[in-house]
C-alpha positions in Angstrom: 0.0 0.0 0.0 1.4 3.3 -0.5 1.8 5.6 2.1 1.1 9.4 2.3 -1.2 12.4 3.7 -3.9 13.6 1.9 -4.5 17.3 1.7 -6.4 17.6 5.2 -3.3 15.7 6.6 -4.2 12.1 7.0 -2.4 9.5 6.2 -3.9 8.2 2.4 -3.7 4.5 2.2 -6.4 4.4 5.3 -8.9 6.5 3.3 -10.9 3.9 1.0 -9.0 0.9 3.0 -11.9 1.0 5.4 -14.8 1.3 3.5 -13.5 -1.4 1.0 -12.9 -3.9 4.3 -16.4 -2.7 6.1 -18.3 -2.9 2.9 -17.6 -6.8 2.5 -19.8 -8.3 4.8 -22.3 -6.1 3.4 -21.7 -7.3 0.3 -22.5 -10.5 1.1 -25.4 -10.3 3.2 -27.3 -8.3 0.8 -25.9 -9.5 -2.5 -29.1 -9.8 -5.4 -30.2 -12.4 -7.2 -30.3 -12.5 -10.8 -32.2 -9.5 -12.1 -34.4 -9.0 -15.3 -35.1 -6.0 -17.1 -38.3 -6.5 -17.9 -40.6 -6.6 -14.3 -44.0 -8.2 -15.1 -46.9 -6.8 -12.6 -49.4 -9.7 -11.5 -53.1 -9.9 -12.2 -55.0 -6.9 -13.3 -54.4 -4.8 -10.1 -50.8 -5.0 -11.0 -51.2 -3.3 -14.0 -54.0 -0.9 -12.7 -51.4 0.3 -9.8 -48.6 0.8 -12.3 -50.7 2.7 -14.6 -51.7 5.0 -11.9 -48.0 5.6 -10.9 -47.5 6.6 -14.5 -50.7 9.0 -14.7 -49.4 10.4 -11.2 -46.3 10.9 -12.2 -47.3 12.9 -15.2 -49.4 15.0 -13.2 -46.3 15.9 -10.8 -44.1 16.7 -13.6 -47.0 19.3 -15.4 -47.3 20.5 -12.0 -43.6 21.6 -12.1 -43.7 22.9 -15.3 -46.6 24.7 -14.9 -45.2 26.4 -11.7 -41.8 26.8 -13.2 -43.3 28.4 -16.0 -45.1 31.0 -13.7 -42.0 31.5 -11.5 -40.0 32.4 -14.9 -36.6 31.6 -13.6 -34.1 32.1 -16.1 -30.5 31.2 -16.3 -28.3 28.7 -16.6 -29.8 25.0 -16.3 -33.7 25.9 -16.1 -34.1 25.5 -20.1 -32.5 22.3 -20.1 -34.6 21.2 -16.9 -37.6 22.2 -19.3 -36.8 20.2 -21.7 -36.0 17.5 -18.9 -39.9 17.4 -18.0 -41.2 17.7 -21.5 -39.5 14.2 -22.5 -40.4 12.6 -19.1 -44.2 13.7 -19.9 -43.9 12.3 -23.4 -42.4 8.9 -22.0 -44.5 8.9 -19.2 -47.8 8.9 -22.4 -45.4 6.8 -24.7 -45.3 4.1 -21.6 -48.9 4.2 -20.3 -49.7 3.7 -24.2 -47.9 0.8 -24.6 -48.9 -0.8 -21.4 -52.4 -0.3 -22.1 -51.8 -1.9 -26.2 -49.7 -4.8 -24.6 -52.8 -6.5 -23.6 -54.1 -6.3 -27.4 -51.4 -7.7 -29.2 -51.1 -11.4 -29.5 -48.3 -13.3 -28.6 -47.9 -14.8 -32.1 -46.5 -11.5 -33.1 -43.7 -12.6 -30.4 -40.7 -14.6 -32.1 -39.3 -17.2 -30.1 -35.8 -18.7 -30.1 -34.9 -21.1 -26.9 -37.8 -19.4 -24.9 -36.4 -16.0 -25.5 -38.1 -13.3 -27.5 -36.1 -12.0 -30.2 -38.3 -10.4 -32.3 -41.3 -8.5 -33.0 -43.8 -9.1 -36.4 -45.5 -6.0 -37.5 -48.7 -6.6 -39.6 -50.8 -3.5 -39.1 -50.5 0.5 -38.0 -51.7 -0.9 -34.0 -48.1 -3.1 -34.1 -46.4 -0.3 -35.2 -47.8 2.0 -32.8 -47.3 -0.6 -30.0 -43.4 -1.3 -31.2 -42.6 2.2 -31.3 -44.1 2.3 -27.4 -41.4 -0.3 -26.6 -38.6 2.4 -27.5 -39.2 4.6 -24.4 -35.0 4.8 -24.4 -35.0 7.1 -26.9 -36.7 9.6 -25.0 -35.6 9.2 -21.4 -32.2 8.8 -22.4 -32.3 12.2 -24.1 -34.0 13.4 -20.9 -31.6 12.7 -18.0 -28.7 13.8 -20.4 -31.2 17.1 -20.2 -31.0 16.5 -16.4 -27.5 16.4 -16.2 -26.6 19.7 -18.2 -29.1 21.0 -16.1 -27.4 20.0 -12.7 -24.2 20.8 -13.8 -25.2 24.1 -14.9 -26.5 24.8 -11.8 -23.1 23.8 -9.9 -21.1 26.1 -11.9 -23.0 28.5 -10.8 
């Protein structure tokens, strides 16, 4: 281990050392089974409860435009923030759309290889609709990049 002082005069090798030894056990007591990206919510209340978490959440995030749009702060960061809750209102919609179509599409448009989807079979303007809802990356990814100009403008500040 090397040995020094950091700027506040302590010695450096004992800095991370401790954390990195204490955060072992913790490691290992609350290590996580395998996780999927897709979570599937069970029996009709399940989808019900999510859906209201989306239409809530849209509802907070109008709020805080609406009232950031009455405040008229201007400056570095709060355009981008804008534009941060305009794409997480439109993904919020995009989402809740797609939730709602899942239920209509048939599972023959699913394509199968070893009990894995792979693919997707488009036949009509609703499966292109409903595809497009699976693509919700393209907007939120757009929107915390949004976020994070936003933060950092506000830190330089």
């Amino acid at each position: 281990m090397l040995r020094g002082t950091t700027s506040h005069g302590e010695p450096a090798g004992y800095t991370i050392l401790a954390p990195l030894i204490l955060s072992q056990p913790a490691a290992l007591l609350f290590s996580a089974a395998q996780a999927h990206a897709v979570q599937v919510h069970g029996g009709a209340e399940g989808l019900v409860s999510h859906q209201l978490g989306h239409l809530l959440f849209t509802l907070a995030m109008v709020v805080l435009l609406f009232r950031l749009g009455r405040s008229r702060l201007q400056g570095s960061g709060w355009h981008q923030f804008k534009g941060f809750l305009w794409l997480i209102i439109f993904w919020n919609v995009l989402t809740f759309t797609g939730h709602w179509m899942h239920h209509s599409v048939g599972s023959n448009h699913f394509i199968r290889v070893n009990n894995q989807i792979t693919a997707f079979q488009i036949n009509s303007g609703f499966d292109l609709i409903f595809y497009l809802t699976r693509l919700d990356h393209l907007l939120l990814v757009p929107a915390f990049i949004l976020l994070l100009l936003a933060i950092r403008n506000w830190s330089l500040e």
